[in-house]
KEDO-770801 format. One line per field, with one value per residue: residue number from 1; residue in three letters; x, y, z of N, C-alpha, C in turn. Coordinates in pm, whole numbers, m for minus. Example, Ala and Ser with C-alpha at 12.3 -4.5 7.8 and 13.67 -1.06 7.14 Angstrom:
! residues 2
seq <- (1:2)
type <- (ALA:SER)
n.X <- (1319:1285)
n.Y <- (m569:m225)
n.Z <- (780:708)
ca.X <- (1230:1367)
ca.Y <- (m450:m106)
ca.Z <- (780:714)
c.X <- (1320:1290)
c.Y <- (m330:3)
c.Z <- (780:787)
This chain:
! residues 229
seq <- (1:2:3:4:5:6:7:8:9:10:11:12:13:14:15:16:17:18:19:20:21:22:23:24:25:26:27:28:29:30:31:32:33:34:35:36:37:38:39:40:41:42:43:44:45:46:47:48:49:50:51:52:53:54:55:56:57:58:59:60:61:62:63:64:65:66:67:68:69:70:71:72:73:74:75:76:77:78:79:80:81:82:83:84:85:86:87:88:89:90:91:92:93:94:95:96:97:98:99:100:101:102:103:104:105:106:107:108:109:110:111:112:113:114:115:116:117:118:119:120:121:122:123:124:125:126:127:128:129:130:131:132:133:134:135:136:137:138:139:140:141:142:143:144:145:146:147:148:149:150:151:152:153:154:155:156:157:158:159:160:161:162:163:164:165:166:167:168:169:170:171:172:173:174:175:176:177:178:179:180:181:182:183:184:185:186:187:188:189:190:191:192:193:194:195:196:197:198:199:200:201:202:203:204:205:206:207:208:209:210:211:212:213:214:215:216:217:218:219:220:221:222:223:224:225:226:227:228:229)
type <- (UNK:UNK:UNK:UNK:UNK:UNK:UNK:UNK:UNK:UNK:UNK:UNK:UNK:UNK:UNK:UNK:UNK:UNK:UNK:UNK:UNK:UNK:UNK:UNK:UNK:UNK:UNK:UNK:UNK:UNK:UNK:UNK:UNK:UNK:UNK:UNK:UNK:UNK:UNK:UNK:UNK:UNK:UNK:UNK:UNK:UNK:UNK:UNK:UNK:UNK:UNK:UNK:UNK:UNK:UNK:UNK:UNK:UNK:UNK:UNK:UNK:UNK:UNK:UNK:UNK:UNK:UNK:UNK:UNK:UNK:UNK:UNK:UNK:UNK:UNK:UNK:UNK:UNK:UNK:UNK:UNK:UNK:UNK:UNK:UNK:UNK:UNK:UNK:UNK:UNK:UNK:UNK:UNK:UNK:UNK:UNK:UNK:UNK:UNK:UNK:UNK:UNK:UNK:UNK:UNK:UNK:UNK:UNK:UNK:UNK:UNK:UNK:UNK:UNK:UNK:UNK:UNK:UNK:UNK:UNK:UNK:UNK:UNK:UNK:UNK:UNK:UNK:UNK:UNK:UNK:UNK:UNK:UNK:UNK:UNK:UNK:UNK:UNK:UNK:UNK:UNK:UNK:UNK:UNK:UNK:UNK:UNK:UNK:UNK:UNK:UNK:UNK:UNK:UNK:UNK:UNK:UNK:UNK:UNK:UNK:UNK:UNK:UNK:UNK:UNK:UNK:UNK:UNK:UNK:UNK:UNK:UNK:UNK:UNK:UNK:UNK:UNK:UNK:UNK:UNK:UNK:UNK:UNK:UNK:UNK:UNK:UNK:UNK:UNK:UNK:UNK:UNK:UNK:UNK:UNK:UNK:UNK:UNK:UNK:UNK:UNK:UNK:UNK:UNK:UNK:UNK:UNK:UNK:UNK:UNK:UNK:UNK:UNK:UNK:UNK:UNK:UNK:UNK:UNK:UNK:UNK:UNK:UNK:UNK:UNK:UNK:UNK:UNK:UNK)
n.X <- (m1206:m1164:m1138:m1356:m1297:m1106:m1151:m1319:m1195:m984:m1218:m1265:m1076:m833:m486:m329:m153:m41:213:375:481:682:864:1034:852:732:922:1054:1190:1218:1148:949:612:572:290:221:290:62:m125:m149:m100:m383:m528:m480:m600:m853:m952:m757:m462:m420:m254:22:276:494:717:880:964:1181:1417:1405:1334:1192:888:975:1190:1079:921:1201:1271:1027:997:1175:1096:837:694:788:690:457:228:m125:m238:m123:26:82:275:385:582:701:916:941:828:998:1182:1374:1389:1371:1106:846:470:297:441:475:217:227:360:249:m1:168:250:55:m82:112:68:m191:m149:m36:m259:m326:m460:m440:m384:m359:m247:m229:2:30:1:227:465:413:483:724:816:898:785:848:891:656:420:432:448:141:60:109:28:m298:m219:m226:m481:m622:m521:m604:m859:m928:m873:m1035:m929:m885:m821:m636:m684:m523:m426:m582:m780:m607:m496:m698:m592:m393:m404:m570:m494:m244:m51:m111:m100:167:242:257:439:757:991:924:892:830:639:605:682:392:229:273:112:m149:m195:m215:m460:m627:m609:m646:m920:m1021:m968:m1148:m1102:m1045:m882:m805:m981:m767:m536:m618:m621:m350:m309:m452:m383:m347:m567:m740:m695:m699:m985:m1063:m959:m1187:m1370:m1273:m1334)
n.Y <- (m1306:m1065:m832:m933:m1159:m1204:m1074:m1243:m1478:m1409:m1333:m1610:m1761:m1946:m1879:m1637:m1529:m1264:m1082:m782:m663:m464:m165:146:256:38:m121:m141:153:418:537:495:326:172:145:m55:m213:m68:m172:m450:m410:m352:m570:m754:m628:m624:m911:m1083:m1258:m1407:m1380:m1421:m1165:m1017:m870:m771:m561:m355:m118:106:m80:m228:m319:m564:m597:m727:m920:m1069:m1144:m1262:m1561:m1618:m1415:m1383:m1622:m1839:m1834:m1878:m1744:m1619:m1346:m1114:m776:m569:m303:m68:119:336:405:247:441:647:840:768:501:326:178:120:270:45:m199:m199:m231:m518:m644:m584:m767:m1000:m1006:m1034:m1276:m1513:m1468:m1550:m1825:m1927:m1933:m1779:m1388:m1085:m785:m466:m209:148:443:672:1018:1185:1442:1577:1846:1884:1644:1712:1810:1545:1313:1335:1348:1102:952:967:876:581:536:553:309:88:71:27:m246:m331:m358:m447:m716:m854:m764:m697:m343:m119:256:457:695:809:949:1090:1223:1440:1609:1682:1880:2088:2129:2165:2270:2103:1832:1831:1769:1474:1376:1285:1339:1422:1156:972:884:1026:934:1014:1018:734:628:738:659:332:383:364:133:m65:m6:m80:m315:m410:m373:m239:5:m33:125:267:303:420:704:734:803:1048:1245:1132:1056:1289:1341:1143:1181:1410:1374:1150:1396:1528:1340)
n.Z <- (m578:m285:m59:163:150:270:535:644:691:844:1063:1102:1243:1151:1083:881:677:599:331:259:m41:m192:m289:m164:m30:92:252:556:696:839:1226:1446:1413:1086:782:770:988:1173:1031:1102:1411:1421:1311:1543:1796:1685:1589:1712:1766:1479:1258:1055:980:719:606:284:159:m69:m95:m376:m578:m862:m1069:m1233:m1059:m909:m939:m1003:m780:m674:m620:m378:m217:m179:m272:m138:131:158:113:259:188:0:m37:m289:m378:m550:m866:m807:m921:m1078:m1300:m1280:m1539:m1668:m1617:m1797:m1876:m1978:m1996:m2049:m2032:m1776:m1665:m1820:m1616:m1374:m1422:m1452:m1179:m1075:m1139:m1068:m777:m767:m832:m610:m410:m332:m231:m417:m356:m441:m413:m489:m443:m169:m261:m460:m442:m672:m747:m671:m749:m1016:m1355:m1638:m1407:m1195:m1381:m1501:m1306:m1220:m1411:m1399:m1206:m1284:m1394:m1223:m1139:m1337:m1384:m1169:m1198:m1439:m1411:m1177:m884:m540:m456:m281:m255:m231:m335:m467:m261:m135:m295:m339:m92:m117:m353:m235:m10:21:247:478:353:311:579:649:480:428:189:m108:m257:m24:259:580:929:1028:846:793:982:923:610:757:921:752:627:834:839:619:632:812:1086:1382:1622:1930:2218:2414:2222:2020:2147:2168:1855:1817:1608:1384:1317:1305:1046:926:873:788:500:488:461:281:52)
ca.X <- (m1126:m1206:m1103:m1414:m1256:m954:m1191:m1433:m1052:m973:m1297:m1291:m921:m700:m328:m290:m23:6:319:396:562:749:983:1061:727:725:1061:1088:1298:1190:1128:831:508:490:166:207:300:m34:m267:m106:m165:m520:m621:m466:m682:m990:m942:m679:m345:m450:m188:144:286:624:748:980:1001:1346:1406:1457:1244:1048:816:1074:1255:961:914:1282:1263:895:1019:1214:1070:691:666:863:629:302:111:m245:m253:6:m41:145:286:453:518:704:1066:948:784:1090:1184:1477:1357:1354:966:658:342:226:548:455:72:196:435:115:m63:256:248:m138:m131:194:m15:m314:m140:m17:m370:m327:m490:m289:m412:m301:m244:m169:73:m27:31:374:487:444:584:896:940:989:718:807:853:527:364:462:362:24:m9:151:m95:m356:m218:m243:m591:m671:m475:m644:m995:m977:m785:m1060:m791:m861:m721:m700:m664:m480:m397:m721:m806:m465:m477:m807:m544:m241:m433:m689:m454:m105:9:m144:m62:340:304:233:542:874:1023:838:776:791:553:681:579:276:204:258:m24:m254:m193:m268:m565:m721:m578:m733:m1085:m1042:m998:m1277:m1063:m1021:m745:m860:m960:m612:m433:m689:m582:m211:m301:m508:m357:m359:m697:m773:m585:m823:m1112:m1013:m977:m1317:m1492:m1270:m1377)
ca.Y <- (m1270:m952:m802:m947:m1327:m1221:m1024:m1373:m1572:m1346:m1379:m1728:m1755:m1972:m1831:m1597:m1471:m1138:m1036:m702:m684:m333:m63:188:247:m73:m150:m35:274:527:485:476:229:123:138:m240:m238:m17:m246:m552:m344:m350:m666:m806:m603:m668:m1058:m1151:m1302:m1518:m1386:m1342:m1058:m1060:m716:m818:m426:m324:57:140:m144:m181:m459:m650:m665:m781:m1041:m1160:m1222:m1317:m1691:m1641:m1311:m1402:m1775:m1864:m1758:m1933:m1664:m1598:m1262:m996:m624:m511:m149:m36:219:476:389:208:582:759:871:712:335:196:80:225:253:m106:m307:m139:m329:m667:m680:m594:m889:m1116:m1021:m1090:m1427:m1559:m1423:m1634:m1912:m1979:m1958:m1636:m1292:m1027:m684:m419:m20:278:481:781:1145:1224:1573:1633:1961:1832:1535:1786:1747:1431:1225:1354:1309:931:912:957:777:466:461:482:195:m24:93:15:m326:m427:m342:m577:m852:m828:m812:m631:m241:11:350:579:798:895:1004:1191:1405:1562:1718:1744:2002:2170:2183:2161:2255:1970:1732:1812:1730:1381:1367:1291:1412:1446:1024:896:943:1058:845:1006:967:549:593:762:499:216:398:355:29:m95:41:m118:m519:m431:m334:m66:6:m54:325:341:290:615:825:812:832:1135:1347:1023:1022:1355:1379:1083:1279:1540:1293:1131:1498:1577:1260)
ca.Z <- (m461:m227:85:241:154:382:660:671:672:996:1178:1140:1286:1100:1062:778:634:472:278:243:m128:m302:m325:5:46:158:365:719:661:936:1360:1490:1304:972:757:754:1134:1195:995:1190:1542:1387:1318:1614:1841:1633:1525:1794:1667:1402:1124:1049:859:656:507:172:62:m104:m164:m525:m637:m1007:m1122:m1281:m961:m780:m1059:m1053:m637:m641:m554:m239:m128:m135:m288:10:273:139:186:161:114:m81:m58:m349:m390:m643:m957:m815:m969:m1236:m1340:m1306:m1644:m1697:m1550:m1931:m1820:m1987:m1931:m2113:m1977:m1659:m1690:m1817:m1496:m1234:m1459:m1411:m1035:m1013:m1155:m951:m609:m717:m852:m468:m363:m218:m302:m446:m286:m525:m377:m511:m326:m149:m315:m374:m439:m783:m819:m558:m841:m1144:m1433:m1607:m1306:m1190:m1487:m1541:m1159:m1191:m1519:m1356:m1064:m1328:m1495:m1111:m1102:m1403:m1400:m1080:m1201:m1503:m1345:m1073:m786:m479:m492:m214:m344:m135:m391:m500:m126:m78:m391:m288:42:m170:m445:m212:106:46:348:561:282:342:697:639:366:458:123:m230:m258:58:363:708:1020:1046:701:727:1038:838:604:846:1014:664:570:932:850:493:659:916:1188:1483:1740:2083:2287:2433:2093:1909:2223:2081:1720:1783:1515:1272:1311:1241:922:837:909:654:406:484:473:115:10)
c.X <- (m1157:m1133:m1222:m1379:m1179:m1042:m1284:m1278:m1003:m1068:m1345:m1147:m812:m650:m336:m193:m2:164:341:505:548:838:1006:970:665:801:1040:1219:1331:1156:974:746:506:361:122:216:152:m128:m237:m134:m337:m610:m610:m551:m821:m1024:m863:m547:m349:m401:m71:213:468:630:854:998:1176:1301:1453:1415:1131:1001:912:1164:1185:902:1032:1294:1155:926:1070:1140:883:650:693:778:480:251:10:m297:m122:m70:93:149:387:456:614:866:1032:876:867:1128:1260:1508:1402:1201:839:545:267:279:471:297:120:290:312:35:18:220:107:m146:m51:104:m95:m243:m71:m141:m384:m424:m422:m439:m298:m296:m154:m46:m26:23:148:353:535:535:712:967:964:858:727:774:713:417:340:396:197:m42:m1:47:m230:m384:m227:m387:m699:m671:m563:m830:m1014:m919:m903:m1021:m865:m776:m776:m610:m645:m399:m528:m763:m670:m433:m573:m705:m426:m304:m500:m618:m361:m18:12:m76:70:359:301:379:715:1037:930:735:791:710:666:628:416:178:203:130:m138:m305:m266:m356:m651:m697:m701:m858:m1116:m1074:m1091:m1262:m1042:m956:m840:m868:m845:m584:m481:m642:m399:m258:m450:m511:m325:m504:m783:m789:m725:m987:m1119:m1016:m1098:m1383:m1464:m1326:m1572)
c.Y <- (m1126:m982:m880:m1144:m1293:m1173:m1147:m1458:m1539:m1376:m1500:m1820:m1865:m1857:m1778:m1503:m1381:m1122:m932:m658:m543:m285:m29:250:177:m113:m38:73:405:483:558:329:267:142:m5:m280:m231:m142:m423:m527:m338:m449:m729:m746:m625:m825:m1117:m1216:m1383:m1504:m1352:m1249:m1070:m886:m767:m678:m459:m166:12:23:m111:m299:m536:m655:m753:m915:m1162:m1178:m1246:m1476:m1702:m1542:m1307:m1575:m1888:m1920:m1840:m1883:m1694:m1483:m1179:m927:m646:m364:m137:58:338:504:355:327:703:744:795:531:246:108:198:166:86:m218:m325:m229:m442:m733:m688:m717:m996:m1127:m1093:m1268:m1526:m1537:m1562:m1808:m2022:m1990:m1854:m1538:m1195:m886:m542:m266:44:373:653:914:1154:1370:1577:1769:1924:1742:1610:1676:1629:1354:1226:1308:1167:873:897:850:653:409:430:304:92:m23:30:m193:m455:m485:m456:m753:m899:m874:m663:m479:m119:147:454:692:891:972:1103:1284:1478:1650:1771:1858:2076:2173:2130:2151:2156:1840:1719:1770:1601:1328:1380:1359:1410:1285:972:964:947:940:906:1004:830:564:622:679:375:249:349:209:m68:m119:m19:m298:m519:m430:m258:m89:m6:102:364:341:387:671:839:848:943:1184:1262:1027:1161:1437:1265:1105:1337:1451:1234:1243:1546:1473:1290)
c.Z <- (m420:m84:154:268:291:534:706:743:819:1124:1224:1238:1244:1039:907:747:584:424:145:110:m190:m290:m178:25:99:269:430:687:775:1059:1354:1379:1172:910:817:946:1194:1188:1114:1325:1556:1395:1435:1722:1791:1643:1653:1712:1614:1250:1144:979:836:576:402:77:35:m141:m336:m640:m740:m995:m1175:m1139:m855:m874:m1038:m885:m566:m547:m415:m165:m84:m150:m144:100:260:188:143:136:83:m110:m178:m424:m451:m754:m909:m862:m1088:m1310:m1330:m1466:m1733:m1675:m1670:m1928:m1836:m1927:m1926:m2036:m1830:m1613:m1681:m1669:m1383:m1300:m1425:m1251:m982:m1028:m1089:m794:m649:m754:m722:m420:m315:m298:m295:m379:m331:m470:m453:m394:m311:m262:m373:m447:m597:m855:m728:m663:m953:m1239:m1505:m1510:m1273:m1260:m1505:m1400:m1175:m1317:m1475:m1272:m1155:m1393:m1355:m1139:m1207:m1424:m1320:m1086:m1290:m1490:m1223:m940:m690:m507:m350:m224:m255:m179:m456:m394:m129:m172:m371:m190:m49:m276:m373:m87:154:135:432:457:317:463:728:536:443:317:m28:m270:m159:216:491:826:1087:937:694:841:942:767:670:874:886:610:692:903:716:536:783:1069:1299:1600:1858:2109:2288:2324:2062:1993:2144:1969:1732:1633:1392:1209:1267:1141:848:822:790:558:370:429:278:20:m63)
């Protein structure tokens, strides 16, 4: 399974389904677009409307909660693909959820995805503000994302890694990094474009002219990222 199953799945145009599964980096929380909105604004100008998308975030969501409403909140939906994002609760200190647990839950989640037929589509979350979360948190943060990265590599599951890209800005140019940040872990709304502009360019997509003329300053945030890259 690969992103290029789902970008073949698109340009051939039967109806696919994404479903958007995590915490409140997932759930609509803020006005304006979504990451998930974005990448949806994306393919539909690229592909034409040949999917449907489902958001099933919850704030304050761990792997075990995304385990115990896997059945209605994605099984449901017969999807064929699931982004799943997650890690940044179950890495608070106090969660009761190490590092290992923390693994065999992204393995539970992986093999429920495929065992619908679907593909599971595994991300990291962007940056968050390590010194804003106070050294453990932090700490457990970054180990956690290793442990997706690591999870998704030997599972071989799709993974797009938007934390690896976003700590190059968050250590080498702090300032720009906060303007994308709505508080230490969650992104602002121009932080979920950013997001999307790269999620877009990941399923083989691109906004129509008019659409880049608004997302100028989306776009040149992903620039910077490309060049730290």
């Amino acid at each position: 399974m690969s992103i290029s199953t789902i970008i073949e799945r698109l340009q051939t145009k039967p109806r696919t389904r994404f479903v958007a599964f995590g915490s409140s980096n997932t759930e609509r929380r803020l006005h304006d677009l979504h990451w998930f909105d974005w990448l949806e604004l994306g393919l539909a100008q690229t592909y034409g409307r040949v999917h449907t998308f489902i958001n099933t975030g919850v704030g304050g969501d761990t792997t075990p909660g995304l385990l115990a409403r896997f059945d209605e909140d994605v099984a449901a939906y017969q999807p064929h693909v699931v982004l799943i994002t997650i890690g940044g609760n179950d890495s608070k200190p106090d969660s009761g959820i190490d590092e290992e647990a923390f693994g065999d839950n992204l393995r539970r989640l992986d093999r429920q995805v495929r065992d619908l037929g679907a593909v599971p589509v595994f991300q990291t979350y962007y940056s968050a503000d390590i010194q804003g979360l106070g050294a453990p948190h932090g700490t457990r943060f970054l180990a956690f994302m290793a442990t997706v990265r690591r999870v998704a590599a030997e599972d071989r599951a799709p993974l797009v890694d938007h934390l690896r890209r976003w700590e190059r800005l968050r250590t080498q140019h702090v300032g720009l990094y906060r303007e994308l940040m709505q508080d230490p872990l969650h992104v602002n709304p121009l932080g979920n474009m950013v997001m999307g502009l790269d999620l877009i360019r990941t399923f083989g997509a691109q906004l129509a002219e008019e659409q880049q003329t608004y997302c100028t300053r989306g776009l040149l945030f992903q620039r910077i990222l490309d060049a730290l890259a």
